[in-house]
C-alpha positions as CSV (number, residue, x, y, z in Angstrom):
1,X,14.0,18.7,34.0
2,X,11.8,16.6,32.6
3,X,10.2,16.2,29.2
4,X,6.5,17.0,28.1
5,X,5.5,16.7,25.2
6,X,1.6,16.8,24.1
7,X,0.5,15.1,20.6
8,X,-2.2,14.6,18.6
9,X,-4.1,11.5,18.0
10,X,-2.3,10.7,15.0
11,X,1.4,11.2,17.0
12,X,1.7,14.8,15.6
13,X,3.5,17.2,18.0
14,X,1.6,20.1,19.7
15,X,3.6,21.3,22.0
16,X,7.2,20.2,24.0
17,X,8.7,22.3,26.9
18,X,12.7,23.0,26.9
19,X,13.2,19.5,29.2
20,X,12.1,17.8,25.6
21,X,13.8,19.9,23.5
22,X,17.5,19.5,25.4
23,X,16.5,15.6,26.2
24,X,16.1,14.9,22.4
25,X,18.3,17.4,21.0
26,X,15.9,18.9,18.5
27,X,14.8,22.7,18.4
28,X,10.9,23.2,18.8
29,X,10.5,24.7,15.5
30,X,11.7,21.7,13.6
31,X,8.9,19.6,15.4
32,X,5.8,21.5,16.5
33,X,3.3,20.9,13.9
34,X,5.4,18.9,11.7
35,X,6.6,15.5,13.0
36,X,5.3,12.7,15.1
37,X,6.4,11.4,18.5
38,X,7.4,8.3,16.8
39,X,10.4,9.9,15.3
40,X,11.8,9.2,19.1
41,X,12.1,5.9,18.8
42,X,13.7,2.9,17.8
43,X,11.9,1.6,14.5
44,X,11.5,-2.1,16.0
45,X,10.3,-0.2,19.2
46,X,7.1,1.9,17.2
47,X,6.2,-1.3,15.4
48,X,5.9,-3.8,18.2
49,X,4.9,-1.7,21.7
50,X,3.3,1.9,20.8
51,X,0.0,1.1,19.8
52,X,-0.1,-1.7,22.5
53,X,0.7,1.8,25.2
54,X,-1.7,4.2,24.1
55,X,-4.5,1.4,23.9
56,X,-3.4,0.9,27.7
57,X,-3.2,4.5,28.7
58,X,-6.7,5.2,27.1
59,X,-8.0,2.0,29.1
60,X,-6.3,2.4,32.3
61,X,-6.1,6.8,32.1
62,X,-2.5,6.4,32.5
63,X,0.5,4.1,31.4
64,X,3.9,4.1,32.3
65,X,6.3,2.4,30.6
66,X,10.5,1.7,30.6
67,X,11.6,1.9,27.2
68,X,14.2,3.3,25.0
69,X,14.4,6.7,22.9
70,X,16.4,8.1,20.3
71,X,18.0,12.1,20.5
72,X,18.9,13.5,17.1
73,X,22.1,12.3,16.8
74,X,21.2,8.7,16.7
75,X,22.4,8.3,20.2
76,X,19.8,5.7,22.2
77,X,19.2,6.1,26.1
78,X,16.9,4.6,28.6
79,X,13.8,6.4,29.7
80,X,10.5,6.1,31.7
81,X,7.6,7.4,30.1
82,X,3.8,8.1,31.5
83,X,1.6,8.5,28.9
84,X,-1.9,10.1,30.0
85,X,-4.9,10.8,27.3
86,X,-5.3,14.7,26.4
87,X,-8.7,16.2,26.5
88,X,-7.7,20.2,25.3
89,X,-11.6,20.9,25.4
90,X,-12.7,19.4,28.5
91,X,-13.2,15.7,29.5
92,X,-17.1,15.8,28.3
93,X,-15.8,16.1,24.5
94,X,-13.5,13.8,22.4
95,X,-9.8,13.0,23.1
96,X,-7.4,15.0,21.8
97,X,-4.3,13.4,21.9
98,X,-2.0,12.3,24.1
99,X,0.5,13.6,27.0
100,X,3.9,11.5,27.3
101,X,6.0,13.1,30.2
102,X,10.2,11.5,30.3
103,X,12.3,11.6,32.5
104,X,15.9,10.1,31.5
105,X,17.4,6.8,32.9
106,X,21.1,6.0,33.9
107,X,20.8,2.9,31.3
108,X,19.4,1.5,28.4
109,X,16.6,-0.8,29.1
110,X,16.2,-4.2,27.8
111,X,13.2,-4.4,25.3
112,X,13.0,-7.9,23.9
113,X,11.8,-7.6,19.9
114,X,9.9,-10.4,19.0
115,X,10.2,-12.3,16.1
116,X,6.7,-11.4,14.8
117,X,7.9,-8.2,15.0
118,X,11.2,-9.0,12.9
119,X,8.6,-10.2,10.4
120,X,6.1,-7.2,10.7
121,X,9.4,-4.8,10.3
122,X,10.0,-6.8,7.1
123,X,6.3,-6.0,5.5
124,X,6.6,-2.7,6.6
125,X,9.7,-1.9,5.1
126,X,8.9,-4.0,1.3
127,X,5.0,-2.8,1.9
128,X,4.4,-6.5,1.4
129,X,1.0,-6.3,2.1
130,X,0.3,-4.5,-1.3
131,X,1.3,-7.3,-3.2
132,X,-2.3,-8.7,-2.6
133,X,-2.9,-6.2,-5.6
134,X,-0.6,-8.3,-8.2
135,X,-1.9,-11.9,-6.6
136,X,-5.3,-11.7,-6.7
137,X,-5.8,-10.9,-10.1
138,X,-3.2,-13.8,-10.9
139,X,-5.1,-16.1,-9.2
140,X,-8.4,-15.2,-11.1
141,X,-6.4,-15.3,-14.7
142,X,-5.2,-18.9,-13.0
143,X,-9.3,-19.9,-12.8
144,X,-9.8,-19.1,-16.2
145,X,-6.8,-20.7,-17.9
146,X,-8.0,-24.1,-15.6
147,X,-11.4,-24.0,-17.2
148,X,-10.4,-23.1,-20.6
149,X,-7.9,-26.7,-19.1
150,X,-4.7,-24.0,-20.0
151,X,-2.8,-23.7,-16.6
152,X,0.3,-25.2,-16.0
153,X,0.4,-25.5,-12.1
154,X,4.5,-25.4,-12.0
155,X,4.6,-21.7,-13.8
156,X,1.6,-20.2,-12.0
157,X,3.0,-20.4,-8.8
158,X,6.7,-19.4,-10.0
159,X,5.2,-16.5,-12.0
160,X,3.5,-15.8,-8.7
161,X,6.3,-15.0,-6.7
162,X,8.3,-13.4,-9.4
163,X,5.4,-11.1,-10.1
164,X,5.7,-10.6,-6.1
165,X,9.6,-9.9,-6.0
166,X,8.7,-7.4,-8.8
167,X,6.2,-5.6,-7.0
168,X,8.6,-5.0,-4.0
169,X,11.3,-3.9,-6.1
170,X,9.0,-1.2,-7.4
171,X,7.7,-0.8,-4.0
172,X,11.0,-0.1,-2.9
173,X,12.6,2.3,-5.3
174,X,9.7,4.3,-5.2
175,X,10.3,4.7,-1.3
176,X,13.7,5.0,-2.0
177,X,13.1,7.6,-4.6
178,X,10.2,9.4,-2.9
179,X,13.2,10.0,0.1
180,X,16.0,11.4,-2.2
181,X,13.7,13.9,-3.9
182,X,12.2,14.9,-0.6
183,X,8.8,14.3,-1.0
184,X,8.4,12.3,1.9
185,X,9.8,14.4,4.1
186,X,7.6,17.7,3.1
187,X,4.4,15.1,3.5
188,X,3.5,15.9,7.4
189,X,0.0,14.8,6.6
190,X,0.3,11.0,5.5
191,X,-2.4,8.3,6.6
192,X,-1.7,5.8,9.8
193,X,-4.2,3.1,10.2
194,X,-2.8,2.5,13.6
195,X,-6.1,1.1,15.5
196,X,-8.8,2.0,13.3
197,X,-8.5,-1.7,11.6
198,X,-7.7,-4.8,12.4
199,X,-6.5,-6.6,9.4
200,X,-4.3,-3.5,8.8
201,X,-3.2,-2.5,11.9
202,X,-0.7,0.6,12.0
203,X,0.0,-0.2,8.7
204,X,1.4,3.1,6.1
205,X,-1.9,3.4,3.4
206,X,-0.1,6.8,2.1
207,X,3.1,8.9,1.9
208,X,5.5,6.5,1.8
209,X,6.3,2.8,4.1
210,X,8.1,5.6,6.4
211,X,10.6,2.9,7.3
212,X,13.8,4.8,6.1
213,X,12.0,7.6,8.3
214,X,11.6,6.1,11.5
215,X,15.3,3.8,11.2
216,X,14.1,0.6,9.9
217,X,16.0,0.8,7.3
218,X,18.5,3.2,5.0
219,X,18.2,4.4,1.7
220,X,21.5,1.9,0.7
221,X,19.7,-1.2,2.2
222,X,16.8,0.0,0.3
223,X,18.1,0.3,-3.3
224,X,20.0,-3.5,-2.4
225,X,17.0,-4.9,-1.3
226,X,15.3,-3.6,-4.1
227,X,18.2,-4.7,-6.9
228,X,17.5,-8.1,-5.0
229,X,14.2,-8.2,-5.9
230,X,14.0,-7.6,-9.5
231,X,17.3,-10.6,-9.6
232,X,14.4,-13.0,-8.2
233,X,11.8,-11.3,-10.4
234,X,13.9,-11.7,-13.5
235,X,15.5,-15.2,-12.7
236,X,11.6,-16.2,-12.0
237,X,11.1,-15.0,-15.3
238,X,14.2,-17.2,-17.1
239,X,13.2,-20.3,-15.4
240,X,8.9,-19.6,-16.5
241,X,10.2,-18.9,-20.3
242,X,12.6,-21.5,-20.5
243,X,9.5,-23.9,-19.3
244,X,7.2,-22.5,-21.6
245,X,8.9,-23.3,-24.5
246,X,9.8,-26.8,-23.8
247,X,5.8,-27.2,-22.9
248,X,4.5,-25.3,-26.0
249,X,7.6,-26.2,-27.9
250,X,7.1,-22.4,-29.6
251,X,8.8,-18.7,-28.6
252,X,5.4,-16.8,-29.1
253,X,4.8,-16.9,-25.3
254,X,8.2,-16.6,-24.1
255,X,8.4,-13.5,-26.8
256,X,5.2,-11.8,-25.5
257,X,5.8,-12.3,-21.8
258,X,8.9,-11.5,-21.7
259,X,8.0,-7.9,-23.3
260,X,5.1,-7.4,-20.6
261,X,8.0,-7.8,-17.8
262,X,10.1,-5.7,-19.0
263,X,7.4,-3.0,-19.7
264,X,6.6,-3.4,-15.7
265,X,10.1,-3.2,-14.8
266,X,9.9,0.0,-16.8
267,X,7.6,1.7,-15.2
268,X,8.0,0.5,-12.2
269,X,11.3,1.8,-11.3
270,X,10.3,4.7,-13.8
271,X,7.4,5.6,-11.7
272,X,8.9,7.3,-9.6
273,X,12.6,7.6,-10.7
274,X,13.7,10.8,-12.8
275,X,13.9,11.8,-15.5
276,X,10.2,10.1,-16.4
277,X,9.3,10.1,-12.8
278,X,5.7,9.1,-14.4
279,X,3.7,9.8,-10.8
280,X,4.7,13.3,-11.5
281,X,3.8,14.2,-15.0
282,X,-0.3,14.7,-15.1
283,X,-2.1,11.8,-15.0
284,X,0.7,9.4,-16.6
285,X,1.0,8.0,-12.8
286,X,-2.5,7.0,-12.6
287,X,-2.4,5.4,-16.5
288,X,1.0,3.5,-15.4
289,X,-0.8,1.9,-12.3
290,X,-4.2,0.9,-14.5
291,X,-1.7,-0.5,-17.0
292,X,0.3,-2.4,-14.8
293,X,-1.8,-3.8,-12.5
294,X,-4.8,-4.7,-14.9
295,X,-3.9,-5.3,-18.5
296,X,-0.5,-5.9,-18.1
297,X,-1.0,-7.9,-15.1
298,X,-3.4,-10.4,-16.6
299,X,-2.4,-10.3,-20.2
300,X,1.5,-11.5,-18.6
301,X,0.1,-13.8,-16.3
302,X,-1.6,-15.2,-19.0
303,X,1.4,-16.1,-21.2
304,X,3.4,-17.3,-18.3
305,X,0.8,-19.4,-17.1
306,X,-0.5,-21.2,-20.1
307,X,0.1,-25.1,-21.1
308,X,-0.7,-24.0,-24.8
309,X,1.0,-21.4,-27.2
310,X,-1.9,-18.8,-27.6
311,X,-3.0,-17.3,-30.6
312,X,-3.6,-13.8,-30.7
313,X,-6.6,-14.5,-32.7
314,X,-7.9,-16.4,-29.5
315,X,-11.1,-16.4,-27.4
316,X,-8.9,-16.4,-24.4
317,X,-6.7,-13.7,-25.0
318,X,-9.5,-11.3,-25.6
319,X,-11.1,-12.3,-22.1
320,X,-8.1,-12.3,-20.0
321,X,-7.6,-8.8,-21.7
322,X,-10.6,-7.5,-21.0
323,X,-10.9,-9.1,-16.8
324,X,-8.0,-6.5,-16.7
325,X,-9.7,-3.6,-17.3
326,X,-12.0,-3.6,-14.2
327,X,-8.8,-5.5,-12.0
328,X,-6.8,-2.4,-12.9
329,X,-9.2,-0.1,-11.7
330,X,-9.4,-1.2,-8.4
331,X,-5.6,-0.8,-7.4
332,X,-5.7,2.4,-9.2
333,X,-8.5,3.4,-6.9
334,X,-6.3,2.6,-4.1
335,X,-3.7,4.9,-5.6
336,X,-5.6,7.8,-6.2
337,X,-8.1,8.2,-2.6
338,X,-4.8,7.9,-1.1
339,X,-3.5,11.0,-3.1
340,X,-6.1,13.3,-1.4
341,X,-4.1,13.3,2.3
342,X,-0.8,13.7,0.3
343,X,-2.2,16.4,-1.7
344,X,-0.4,19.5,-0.1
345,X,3.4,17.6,-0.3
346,X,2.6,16.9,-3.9
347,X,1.9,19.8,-4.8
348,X,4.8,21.5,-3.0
349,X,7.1,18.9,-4.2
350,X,6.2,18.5,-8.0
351,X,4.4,15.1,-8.4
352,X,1.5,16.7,-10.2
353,X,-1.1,13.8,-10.4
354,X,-4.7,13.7,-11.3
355,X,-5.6,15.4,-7.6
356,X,-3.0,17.8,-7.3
357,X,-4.4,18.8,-11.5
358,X,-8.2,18.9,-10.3
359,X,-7.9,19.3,-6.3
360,X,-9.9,17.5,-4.0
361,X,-13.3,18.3,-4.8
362,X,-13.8,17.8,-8.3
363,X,-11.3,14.8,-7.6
364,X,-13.8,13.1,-5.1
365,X,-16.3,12.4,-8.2
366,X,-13.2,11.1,-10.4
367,X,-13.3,7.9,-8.0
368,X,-17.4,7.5,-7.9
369,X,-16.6,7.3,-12.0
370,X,-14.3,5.0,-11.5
371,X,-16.2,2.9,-9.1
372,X,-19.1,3.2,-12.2
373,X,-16.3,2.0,-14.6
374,X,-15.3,-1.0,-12.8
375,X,-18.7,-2.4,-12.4
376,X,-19.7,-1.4,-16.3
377,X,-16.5,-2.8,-17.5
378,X,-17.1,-6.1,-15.5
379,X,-20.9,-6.8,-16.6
380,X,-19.8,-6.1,-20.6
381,X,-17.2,-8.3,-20.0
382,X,-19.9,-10.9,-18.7
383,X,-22.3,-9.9,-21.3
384,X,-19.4,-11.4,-24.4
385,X,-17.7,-14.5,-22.3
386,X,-17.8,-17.2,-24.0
387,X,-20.9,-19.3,-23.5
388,X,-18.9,-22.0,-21.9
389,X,-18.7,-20.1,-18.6
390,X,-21.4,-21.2,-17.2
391,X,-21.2,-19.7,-13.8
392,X,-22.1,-16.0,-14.6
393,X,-25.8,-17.4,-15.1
394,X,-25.4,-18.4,-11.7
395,X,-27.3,-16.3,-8.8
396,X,-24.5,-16.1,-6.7
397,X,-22.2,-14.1,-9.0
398,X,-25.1,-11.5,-9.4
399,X,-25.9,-11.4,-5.5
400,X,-22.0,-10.8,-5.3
401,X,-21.7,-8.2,-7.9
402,X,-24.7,-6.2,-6.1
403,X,-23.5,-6.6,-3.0
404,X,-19.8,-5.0,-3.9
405,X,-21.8,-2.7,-5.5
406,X,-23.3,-1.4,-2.6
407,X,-20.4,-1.6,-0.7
408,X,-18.7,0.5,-3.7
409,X,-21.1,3.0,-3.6
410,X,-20.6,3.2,0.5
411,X,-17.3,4.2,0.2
412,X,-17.8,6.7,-3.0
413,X,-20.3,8.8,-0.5
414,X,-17.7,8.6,2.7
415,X,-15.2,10.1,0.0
416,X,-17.2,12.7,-1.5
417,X,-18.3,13.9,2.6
418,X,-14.9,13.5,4.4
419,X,-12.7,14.3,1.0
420,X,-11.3,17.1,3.2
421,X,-10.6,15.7,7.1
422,X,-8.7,13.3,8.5
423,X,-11.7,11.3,8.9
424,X,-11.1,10.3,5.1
425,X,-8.7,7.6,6.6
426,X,-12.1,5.1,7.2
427,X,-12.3,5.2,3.3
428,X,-9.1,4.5,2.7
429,X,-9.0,1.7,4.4
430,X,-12.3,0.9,2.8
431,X,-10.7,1.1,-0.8
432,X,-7.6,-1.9,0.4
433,X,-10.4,-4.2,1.5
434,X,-13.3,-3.6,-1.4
435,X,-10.2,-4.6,-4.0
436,X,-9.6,-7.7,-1.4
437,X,-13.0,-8.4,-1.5
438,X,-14.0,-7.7,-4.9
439,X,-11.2,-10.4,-5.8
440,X,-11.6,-13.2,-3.8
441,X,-15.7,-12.5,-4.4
442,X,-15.3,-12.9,-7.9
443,X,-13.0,-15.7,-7.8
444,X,-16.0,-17.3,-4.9
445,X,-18.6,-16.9,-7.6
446,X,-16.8,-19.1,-9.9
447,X,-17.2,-22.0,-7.7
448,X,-20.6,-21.7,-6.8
């Protein structure tokens, strides 16, 4: 008998016959409605080919394919697939998902995995991609420190990649964490990009990486990987302080940074890790995110970076302070829009955060007042810079800062209309790239 199983358009399974059930080993029940037909196969296998089949079956109205599949048991066996797009209501009205009918081969099949892949399996599993949230704002605290003629070149890029380490080690144990208490197993209704962007092509935006899920990994190779990082983090650190000090000749900034890292160590494994387990306890996850990626972030960088002990009295302390504030807000806006598709697993599983408190509706005007905050907190800031700064009298920074503004307020409406569907997904997305954007336009401004 063969298999037939029908999905969704997001992978999510509708309906199997017995052929499925006996080929994979699973019983209906623990399936239908709940998991997605990627859970068949190998990791490597989901990252590099799926996407690339279902793009061909929708092109060609059917694709068959030799691959490999994995039962229950871990076991892998050789298969032939046909994958056909579903229309349940009738070909005149969208697709519905997809129809993948398997029948069982005598032996594996070869499927070469490309390096690119090997490298794609490695962002996926670290969520690598996210560290543009911790570099970015680096790289605009850099630009200051160089005009105020601050920035020592050598520790910027170290404190770079240690800042990078530690965001993966975070990254990490809050997978790792998120797995052991269950909560990414009960979340059945996490975000895909999968082809609905480019840039960030079937990339995880919520729930979880998912690697540990779909065998890219294990929660051992997790918590290594992750003790691995914060060595690198913390060794970055040693070599940027003992540099500091013979440049300043002073312990002030080694002092000062060297508290800020261990605050974001902290919370970062904290975050998520009982008994704090800060993404949990009402609000505190959404206060630990601003803090750590805007303040903290930029007030550290700062330290690490400079050429000159800084006086806490200073000019430039109280403006790389305040950049924070609206740098902050932008990652934590990523963090909370993508709260609103993990809201039923939250709240089943105990991480009680600002969406799961207020639910989605009142929560969909939280992030318009957030997106209201970012751009008030950005033009005070402007408004008491030091007069020295001459490019925010320039008219490209204000055609920038209108123009993100727009953008901004584009997204705040998809939010507040699609809070509740799957649609929501668009704005998600939309949230990653405005931080990209608002970033790299700020940091554009300054050179014009």
């Amino acid at each position: 008998m063969k298999s037939v199983i029908i999905c969704d358009m997001e992978g999510i399974i509708l309906k199997m016959n017995k052929g499925a059930a006996d080929m994979f080993g699973y019983n209906p029940n623990e399936l239908i409605g709940n998991k997605r037909v990627s859970l068949f196969s190998p990791g490597e296998i989901v990252l590099q080919n799926v996407l690339g089949w279902l793009e061909k079956a929708d092109k060609d109205g059917e694709n068959t394919i030799k691959t490999n599949f994995k039962r229950k048991d871990g076991s892998i066996f050789g298969a032939e697939i046909t994958i056909t797009p579903n229309f349940a209501n009738g070909k005149d009205k969208p697709q519905t998902g997809y129809c993948g009918i398997t029948k069982e081969l005598n032996d594996k099949v070869d499927v070469p995995i490309k390096f690119t892949t090997k490298i794609i399996k490695g962002i996926a599993i670290t969520r690598g991609g996210f560290t543009l949230a911790s570099i970015l704002p680096m790289v605009i605290v850099a630009y200051i420190l160089s005009f105020y003629e601050m920035l020592n070149i050598l520790n910027a890029f170290i404190s770079i990649f240690g800042v990078i380490c530690l965001h993966i080690f975070s990254n990490l144990y809050n997978d790792y964490f998120d797995v052991s208490y269950g909560s990414d197993e009960e979340n059945k209704e996490y975000f895909n990009v999968g082809t609905k962007s480019l840039v960030l092509r079937g990339a995880q935006i919520s729930g979880g990486s998912r690697a540990i899920e779909l065998g890219l990994t294990t929660l051992k190779k997790t918590s290594s990987l992750g003790n691995t990082m914060l060595f690198l983090s913390l060794m970055c650190l040693l070599f940027v302080n003992i540099n500091s000090y013979i440049i300043t000749g002073n312990l002030f900034n080694v002092s000062m940074m060297s508290i800020i890292a261990m605050i974001a160590v902290f919370l970062g494994f904290f975050y998520t890790a009982k008994p704090l387990r800060l993404s949990a306890r009402k609000g505190l996850g959404e206060l630990t995110i601003f803090l750590t990626f805007g303040p903290l972030l930029t007030l550290g960088s700062m330290f690490s970076m400079s050429n000159f002990n800084i006086d806490l009295n200073s000019s430039i302390l109280k403006t790389i302070a305040l950049i924070g504030i609206p740098l902050g807000l932008l990652t934590t806006n990523i963090l909370f829009i993508n709260q609103f598709p993990d809201y039923e697993s939250d709240k089943k599983t105990g991480k009680i955060n600002l969406v799961v408190i207020l639910g989605k509706k009142i929560s969909r005007w939280i992030y318009l007042i957030s997106i209201l905050l970012i751009f008030l907190s950005l033009v005070s800031f402007v408004m008491i810079m030091p007069g020295e700064f001459s490019f925010f009298d320039k008219v490209p920074f204000y055609v920038t800062l209108f123009c993100l503004m727009i953008y901004a307020l584009y997204i705040s409406i998809g939010l507040i209309s699609k809070y509740n569907s799957r649609d929501l997904v668009f704005y998600n997305i939309q949230t990653i790239y405005f931080q990209i954007i608002f970033c790299f336009g700020l940091i554009m401004s300054f050179y014009f």
